[in-house]
C-alpha positions as YAML, in Angstrom:
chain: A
units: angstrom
residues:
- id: 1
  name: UNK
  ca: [0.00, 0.00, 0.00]
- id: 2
  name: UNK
  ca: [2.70, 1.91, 0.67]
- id: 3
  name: UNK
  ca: [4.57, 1.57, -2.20]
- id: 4
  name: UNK
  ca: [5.82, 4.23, -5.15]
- id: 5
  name: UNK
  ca: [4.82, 4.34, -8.33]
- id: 6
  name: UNK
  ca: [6.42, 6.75, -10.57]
- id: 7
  name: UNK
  ca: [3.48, 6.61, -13.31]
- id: 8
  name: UNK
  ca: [0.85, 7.43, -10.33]
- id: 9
  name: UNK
  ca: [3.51, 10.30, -9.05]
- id: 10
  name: UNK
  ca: [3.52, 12.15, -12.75]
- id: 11
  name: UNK
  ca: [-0.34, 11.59, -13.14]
- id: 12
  name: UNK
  ca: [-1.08, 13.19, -9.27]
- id: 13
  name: UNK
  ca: [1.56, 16.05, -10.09]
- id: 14
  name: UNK
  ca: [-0.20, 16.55, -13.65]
- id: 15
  name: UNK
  ca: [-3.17, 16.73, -12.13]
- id: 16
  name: UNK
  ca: [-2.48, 19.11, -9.50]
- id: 17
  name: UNK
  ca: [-0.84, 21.24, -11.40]
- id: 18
  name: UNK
  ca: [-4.10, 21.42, -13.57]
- id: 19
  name: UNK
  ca: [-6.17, 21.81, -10.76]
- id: 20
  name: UNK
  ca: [-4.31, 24.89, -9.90]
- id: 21
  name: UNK
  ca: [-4.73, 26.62, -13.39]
- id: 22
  name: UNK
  ca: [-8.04, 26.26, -13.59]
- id: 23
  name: UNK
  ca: [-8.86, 27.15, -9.78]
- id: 24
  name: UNK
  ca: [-6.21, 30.20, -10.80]
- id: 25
  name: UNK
  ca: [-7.59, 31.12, -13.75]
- id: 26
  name: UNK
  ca: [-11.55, 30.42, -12.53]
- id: 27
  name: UNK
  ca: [-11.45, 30.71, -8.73]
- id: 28
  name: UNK
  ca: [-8.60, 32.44, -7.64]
- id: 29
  name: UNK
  ca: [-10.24, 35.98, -8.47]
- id: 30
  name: UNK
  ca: [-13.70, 35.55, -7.15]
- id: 31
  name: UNK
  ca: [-12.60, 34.48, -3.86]
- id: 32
  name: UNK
  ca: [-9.62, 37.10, -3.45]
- id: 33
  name: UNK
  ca: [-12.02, 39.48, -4.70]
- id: 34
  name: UNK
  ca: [-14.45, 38.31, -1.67]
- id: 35
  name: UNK
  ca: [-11.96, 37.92, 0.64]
- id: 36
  name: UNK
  ca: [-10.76, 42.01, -0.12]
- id: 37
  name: UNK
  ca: [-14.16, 43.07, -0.15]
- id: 38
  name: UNK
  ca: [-15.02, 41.68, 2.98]
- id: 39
  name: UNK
  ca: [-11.12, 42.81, 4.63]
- id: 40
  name: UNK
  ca: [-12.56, 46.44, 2.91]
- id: 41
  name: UNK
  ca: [-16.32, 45.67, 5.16]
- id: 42
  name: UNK
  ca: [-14.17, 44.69, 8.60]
- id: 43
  name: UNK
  ca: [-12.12, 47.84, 7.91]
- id: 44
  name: UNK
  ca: [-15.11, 50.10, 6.88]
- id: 45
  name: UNK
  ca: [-17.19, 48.80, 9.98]
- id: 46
  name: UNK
  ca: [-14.29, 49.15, 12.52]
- id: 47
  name: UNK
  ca: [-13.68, 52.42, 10.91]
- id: 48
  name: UNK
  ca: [-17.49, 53.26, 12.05]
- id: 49
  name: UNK
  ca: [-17.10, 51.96, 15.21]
- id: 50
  name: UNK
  ca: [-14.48, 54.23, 16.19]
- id: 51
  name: UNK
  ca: [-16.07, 56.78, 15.36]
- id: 52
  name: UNK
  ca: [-19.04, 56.32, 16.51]
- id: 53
  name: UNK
  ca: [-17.19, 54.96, 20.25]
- id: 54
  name: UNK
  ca: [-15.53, 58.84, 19.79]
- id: 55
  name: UNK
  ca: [-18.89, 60.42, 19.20]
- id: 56
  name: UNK
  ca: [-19.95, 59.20, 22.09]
- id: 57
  name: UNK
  ca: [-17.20, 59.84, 24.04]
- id: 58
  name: UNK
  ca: [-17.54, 63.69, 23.15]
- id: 59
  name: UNK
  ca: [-21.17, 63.51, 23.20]
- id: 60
  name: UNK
  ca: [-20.96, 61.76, 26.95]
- id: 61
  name: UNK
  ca: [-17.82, 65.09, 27.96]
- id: 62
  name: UNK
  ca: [-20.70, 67.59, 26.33]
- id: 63
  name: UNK
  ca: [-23.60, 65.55, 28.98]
- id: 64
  name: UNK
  ca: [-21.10, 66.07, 31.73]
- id: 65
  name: UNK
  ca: [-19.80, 69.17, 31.05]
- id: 66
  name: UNK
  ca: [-23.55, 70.35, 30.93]
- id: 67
  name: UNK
  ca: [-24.61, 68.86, 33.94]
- id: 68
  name: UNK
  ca: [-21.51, 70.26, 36.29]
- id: 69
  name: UNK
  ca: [-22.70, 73.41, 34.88]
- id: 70
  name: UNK
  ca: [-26.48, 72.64, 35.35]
- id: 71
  name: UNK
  ca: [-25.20, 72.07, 39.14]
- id: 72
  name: UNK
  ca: [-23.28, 75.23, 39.70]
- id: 73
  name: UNK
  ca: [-26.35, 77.23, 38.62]
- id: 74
  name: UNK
  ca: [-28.77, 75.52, 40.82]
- id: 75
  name: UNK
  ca: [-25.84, 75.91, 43.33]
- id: 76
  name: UNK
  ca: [-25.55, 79.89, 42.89]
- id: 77
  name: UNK
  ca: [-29.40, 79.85, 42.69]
- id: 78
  name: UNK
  ca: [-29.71, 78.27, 46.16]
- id: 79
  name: UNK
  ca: [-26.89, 80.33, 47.59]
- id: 80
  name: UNK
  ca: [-28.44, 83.43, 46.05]
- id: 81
  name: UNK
  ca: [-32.16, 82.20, 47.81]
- id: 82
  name: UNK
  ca: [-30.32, 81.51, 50.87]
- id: 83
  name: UNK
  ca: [-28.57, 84.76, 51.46]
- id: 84
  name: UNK
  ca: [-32.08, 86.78, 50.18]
- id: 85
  name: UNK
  ca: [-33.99, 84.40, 53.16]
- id: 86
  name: UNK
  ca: [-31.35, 85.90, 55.78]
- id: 87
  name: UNK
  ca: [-31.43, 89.48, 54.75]
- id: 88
  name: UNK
  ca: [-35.30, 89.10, 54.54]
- id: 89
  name: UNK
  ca: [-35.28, 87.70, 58.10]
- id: 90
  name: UNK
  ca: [-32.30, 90.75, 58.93]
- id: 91
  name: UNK
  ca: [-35.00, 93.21, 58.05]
- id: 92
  name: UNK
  ca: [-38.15, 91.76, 59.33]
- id: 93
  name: UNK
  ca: [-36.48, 91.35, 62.72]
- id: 94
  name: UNK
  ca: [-34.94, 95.21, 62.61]
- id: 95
  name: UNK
  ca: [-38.69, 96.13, 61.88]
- id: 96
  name: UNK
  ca: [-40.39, 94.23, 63.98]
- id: 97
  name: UNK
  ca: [-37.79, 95.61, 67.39]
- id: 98
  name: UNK
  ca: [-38.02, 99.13, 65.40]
- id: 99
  name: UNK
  ca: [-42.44, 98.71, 65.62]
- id: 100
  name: UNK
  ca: [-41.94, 97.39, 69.25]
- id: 101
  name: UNK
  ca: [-39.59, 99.83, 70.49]
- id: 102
  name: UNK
  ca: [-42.49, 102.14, 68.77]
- id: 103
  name: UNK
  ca: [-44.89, 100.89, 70.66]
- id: 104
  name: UNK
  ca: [-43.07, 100.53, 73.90]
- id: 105
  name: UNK
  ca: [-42.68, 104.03, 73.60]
- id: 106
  name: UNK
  ca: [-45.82, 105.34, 72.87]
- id: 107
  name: UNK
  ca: [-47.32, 102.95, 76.28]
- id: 108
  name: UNK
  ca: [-44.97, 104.86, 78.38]
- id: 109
  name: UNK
  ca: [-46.11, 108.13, 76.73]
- id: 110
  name: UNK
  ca: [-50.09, 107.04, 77.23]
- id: 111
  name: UNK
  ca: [-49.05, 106.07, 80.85]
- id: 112
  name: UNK
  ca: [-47.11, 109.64, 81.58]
- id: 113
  name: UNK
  ca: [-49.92, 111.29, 80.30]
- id: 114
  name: UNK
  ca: [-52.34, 109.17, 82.17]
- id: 115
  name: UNK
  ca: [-50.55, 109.78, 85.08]
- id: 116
  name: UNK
  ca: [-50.36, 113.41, 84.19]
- id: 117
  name: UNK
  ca: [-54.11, 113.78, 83.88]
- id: 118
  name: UNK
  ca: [-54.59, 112.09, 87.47]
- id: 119
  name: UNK
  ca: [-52.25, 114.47, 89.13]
- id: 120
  name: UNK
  ca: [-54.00, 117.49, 87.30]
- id: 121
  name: UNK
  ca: [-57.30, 116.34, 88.50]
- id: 122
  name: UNK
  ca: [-56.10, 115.35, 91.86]
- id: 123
  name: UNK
  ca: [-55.29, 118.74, 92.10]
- id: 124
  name: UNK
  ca: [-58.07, 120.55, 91.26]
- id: 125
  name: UNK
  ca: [-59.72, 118.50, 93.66]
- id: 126
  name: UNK
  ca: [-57.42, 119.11, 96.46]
- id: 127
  name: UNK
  ca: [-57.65, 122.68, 95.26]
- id: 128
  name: UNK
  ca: [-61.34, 122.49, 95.72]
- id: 129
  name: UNK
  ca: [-61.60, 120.94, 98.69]
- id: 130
  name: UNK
  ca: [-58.96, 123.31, 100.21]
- id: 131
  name: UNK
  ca: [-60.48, 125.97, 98.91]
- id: 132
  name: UNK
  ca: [-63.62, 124.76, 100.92]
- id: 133
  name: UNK
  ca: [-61.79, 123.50, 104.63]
- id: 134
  name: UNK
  ca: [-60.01, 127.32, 104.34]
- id: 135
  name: UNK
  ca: [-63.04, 128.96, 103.75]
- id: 136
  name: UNK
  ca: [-64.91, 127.13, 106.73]
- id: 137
  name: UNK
  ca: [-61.49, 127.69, 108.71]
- id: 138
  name: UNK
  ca: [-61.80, 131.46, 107.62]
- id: 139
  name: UNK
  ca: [-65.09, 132.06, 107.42]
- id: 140
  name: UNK
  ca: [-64.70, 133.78, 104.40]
- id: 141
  name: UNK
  ca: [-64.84, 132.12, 100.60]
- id: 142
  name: UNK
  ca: [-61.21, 133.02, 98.55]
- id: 143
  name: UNK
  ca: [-61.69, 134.45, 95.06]
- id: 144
  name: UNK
  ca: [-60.90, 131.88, 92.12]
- id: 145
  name: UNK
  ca: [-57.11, 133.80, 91.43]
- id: 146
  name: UNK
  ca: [-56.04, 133.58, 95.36]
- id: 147
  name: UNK
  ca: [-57.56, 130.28, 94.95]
- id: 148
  name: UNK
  ca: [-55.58, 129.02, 92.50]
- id: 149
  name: UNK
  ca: [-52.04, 130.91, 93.98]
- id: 150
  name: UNK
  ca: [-52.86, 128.87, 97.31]
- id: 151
  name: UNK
  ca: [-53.10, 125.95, 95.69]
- id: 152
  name: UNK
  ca: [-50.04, 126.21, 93.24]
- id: 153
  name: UNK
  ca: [-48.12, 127.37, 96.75]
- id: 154
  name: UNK
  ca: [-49.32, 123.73, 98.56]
- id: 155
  name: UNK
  ca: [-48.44, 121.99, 95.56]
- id: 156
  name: UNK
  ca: [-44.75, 123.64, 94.98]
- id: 157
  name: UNK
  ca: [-44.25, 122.97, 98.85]
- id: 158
  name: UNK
  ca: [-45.60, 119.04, 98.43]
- id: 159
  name: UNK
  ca: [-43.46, 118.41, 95.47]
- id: 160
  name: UNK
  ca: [-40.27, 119.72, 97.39]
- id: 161
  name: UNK
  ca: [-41.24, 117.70, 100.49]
- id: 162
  name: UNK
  ca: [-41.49, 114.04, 97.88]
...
């Protein structure tokens, strides 16, 4: 089975050969033609991906870019709110000590002039009524002007006694 047989050698070689020239002259085009155009796809399609990975690459740096940006305004918004809030508050508080401090003052006014008023008419009734023990002590009834100069006398002398 093994053996060599020069006739068989020439006829294998002869037909090799032949099977070459026509697979060279038939075949050999067609498939190196589908073999570059599909090596030209690959390349083509890798080409695309690349650039399409880079496009989204830049497009992903534009999203981020946008978004650290997005943040810093709503940061400076908030900040902005915040510091509005506290000079809000700042100015509601002056107003509201400035409308107290108001009204403080204006209750101790009311009072001194309450208390005014009481003394005045205290007065003219310890006027009156000393107008009536003196005229019992005298006998006589005073005039309304020596009235009024003894009672402005009693007062002047009870204020510098208190």
């Amino acid at each position: 089975m093994f053996e060599l047989h020069s006739g068989l050698i020439w006829w294998t070689l002869i037909n090799f050969g032949v099977l070459l020239v026509v697979l060279k002259k038939f075949a050999w085009k067609p498939i190196l033609a589908a073999l570059e155009q599909r090596e030209s796809g690959i390349k083509d399609s890798l080409a695309q991906a690349e650039a399409a990975r880079e496009a989204a690459a830049k497009s992903k740096a534009e999203c981020q870019a946008i978004l650290d940006e997005s943040r810093r305004e709503a940061q400076t918004i908030v900040d902005d709110a915040r510091k509005r809030a506290e000079q809000e508050y700042a100015t509601i508080l002056i107003q509201a000590k400035s409308d107290a401090a108001a009204q403080l003052d204006r209750a101790q006014q009311d009072i001194q002039r309450e208390r005014d008023q009481a003394l005045e008419s205290l007065r003219a009734e310890v006027a009156n009524l000393s107008v009536l023990v003196a005229g019992k002590v005298i006998g006589k009834s005073l005039d309304t002007d020596s009235h009024k100069q003894l009672i402005d006398d009693a007062m002047t002398e009870f204020r510098q006694q208190t």
